[in-house]
TIKOLVEX-177011 format. One record per residue (C-alpha): z, y, x; residue in one letter. Coordinates in steps of 0.05 Angstrom, whole numbers, padded with zeros to 5 digits, always signed. Layout:
N
ZYXA ...
//
This chain:
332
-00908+00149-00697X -00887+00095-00642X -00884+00145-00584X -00841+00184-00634X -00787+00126-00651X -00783+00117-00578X -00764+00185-00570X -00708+00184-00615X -00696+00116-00582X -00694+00145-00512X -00653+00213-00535X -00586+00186-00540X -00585+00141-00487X -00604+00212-00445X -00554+00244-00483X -00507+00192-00449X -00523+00182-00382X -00509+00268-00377X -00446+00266-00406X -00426+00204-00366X -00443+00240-00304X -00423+00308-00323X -00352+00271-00340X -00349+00246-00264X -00382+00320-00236X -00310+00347-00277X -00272+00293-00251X -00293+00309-00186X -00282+00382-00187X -00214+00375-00209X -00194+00326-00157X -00207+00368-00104X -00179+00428-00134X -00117+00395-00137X -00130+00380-00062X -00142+00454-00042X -00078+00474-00083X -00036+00428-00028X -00068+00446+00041X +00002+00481+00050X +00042+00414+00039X +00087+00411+00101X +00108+00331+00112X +00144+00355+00172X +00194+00388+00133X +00226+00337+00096X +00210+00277+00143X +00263+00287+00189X +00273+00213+00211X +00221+00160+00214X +00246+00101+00161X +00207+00053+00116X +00141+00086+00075X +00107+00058+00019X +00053+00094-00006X +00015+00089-00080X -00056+00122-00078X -00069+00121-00157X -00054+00174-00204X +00005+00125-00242X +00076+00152-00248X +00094+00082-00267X +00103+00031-00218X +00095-00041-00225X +00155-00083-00229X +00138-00110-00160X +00115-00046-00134X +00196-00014-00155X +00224-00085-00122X +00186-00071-00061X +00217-00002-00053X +00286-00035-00078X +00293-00092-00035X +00264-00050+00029X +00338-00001+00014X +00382-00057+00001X +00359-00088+00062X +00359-00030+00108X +00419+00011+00083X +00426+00050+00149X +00345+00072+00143X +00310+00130+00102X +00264+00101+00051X +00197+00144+00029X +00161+00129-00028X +00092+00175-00028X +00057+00178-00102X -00008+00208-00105X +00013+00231-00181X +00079+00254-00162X +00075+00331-00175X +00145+00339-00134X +00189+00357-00187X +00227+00291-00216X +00243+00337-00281X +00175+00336-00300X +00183+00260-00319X +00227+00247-00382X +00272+00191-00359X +00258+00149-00417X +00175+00135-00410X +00194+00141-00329X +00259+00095-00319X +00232+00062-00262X +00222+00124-00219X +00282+00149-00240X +00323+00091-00219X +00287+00086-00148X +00307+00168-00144X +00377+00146-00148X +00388+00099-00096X +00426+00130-00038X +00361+00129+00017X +00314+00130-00025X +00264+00194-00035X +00203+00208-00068X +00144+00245-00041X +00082+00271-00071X +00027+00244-00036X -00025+00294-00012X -00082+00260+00026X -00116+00329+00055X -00050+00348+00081X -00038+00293+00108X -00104+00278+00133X -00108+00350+00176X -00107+00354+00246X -00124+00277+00257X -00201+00237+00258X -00189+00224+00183X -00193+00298+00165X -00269+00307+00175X -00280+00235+00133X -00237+00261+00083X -00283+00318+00072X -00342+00281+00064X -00329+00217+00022X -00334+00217-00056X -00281+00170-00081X -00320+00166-00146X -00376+00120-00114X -00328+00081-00079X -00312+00008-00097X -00254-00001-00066X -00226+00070-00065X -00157+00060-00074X -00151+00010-00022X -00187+00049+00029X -00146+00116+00017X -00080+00076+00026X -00113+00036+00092X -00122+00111+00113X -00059+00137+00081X -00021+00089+00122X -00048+00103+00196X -00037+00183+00185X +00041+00175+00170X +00041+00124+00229X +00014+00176+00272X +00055+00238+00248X +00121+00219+00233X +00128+00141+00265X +00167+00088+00227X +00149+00028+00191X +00094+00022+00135X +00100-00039+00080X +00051-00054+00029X +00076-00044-00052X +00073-00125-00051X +00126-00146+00006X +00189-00156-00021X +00235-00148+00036X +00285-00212+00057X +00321-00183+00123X +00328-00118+00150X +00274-00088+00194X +00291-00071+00266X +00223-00078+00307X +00186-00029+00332X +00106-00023+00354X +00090-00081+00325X +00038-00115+00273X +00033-00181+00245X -00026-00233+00241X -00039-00261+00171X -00075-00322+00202X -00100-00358+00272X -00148-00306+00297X -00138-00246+00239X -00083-00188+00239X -00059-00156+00177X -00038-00081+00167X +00013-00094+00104X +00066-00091+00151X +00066-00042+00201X +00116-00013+00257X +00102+00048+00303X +00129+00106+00336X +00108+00170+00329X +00028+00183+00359X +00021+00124+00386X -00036+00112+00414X -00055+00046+00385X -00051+00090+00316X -00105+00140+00337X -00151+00089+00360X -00144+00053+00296X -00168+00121+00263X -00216+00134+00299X -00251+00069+00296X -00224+00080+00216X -00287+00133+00211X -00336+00117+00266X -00342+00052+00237X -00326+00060+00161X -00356+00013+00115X -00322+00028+00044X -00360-00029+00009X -00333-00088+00042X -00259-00108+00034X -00215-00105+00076X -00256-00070+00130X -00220-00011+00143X -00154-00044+00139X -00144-00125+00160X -00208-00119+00193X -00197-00052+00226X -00134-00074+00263X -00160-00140+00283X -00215-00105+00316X -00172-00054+00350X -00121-00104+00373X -00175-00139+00405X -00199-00085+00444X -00128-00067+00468X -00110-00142+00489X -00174-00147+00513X -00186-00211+00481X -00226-00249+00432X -00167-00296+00423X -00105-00261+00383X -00069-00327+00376X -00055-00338+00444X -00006-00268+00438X +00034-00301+00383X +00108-00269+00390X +00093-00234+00450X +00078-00162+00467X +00006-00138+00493X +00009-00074+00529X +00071-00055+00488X +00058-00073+00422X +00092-00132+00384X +00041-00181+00353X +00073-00219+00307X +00057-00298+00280X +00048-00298+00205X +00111-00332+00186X +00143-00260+00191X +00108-00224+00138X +00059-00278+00109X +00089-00347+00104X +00047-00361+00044X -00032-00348+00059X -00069-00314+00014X -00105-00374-00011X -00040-00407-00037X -00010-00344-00073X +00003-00381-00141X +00060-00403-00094X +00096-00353-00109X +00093-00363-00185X +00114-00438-00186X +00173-00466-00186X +00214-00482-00116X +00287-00518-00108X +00339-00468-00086X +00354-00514-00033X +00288-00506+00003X +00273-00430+00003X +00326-00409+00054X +00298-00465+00106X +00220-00441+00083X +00229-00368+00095X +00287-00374+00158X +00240-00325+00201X +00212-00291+00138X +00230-00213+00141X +00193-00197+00091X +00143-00230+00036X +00077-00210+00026X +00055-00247-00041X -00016-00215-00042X -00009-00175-00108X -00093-00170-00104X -00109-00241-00118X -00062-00237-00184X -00099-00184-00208X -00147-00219-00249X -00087-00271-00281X -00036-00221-00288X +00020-00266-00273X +00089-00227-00281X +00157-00247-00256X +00193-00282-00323X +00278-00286-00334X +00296-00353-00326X +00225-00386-00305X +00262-00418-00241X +00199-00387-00207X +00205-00357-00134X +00184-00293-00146X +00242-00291-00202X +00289-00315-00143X +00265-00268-00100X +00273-00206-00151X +00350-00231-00161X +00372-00233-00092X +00332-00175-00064X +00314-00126-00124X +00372-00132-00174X +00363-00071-00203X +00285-00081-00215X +00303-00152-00242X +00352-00127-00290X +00313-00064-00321X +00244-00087-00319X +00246-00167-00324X +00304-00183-00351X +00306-00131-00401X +00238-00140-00434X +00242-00216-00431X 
//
């Protein structure tokens, strides 16, 4: 009679496990279906000039509100560049989103250099050192998956079309005019939120190839801050990135933080406190852009509020007006 109760105790939790794993076997299946259908997505055609890229690597059709100021502020800034926004959910056809539940998407689609792509990772992937990792890797025992897809997403656009990359957390300040170049996030550690380069450079295709040869999925940040630290140091030959500060190493701009990350990661709540007008133009004088490290707030949740006097509200006034308006100031 025991053995028997812990059958029927040990039956549904079976029962479980099978559909739980049958659920990610469908999953599965269906992601790279959707993959297969898209081999035949040409970038080439519709990237005719390099510009700014952003990339998002989940399957949401809504954007954050600092995700749509990213995209905003990077076109207000840089009128006189394209500006591509690659969703991995995007199916290609704006028309296929009712502009009510999608305002945001429609109102970045209507800004004059702005254009949305779908993303398509296999496409994008062929004919370059990421294709054959690609292949192998099974996002659905990944722990950081989306992070590593866009750290690869990134390098691959780099490679084939040139331009600059930015992360869906800088909000842009100045205009962008450099070219090769990356930017260290501290004394002795480089960053790839922000990056600049032409078409197949080769800088790029080392940093894909030591992408797979020396992929580690389950620590963060190794295939992206990590990853071009390492790189640069083999390039510079050097151990010491500091001393290259502002200066180029065999042709490639390495930036000093104050350009991209004047805030460090470890004092991000920054960005949510209140600051006197009269001392964020002096504080962010060499800033082109902000990162504000979107992946430490996602545990609080902090959001940009109307009237809060915080910076990040500043910032979304003078750089993303029409983000402020329809998704902060309109649901405050």
């Amino acid at each position: 009679m025991k053995k028997f109760k812990k059958v029927l105790l040990i039956v549904p939790v079976f029962v479980l496990l099978c559909l739980y794993f049958l659920r990610r076997l469908c999953s599965l299946l269906a992601y790279y279906a959707k993959e297969d259908a898209s081999l035949d997505f040409d970038y080439s055609e519709l990237i005719k000039t390099p510009g700014i890229m952003f990339v998002e690597t989940t399957d949401s059709m809504e954007p954050s509100a600092l995700a749509v100021c990213s995209v905003e502020s990077a076109s207000l800034r840089n009128p006189d560049k394209p500006v591509y926004y690659f969703l991995k959910g995007f199916s290609g056809n704006l028309s296929h989103y009712p502009h009510v539940q999608y305002e945001a998407i429609h109102a970045l689609s209507l800004l004059r250099n702005v254009t949305i792509f779908p993303l398509r990772p296999k496409a994008l992937f062929w004919q370059t050192p990421l294709s054959s990792w690609y292949e192998q890797v099974n996002p659905y025992w990944e722990k950081y998956w989306t992070h590593v897809l866009a750290d690869a997403c990134r390098l691959a656009l780099l490679w084939k079309y040139g331009g600059i990359y930015l992360d869906t957390d800088i909000i842009s300040l100045k205009s962008l005019g450099l070219q090769n170049f990356l930017c260290a996030e501290g004394y002795q550690a480089a960053n790839n939120a922000a990056l600049g380069f032409e078409k197949r450079h080769e800088f790029i295709w080392e940093c894909m190839q030591d992408y797979v040869r020396n992929y580690e999925g389950r620590t963060w940040g190794y295939q992206g801050p990590a990853l071009m630290s390492r790189v640069l140091k083999r390039w510079c030959q050097s151990e010491d990135l500091s001393q290259f500060f502002n200066l180029q190493c065999k042709g490639i701009s390495y930036l000093s933080p104050n350009y991209f990350y004047p805030i460090s990661y470890s004092n991000w709540e920054s960005y949510f406190q209140h600051w006197k007008r009269s001392s964020i133009e002096p504080f962010f004088s060499q800033t082109i852009g902000v990162h504000v490290w979107n992946f430490k707030n996602v545990g609080q949740q902090k959001k940009v509020v109307a009237g809060s006097g915080t910076l990040m509200e500043y910032f979304f006034t003078q750089h993303c007006p029409v983000t402020y308006k329809l998704l902060v100031k309109r649901v405050s």
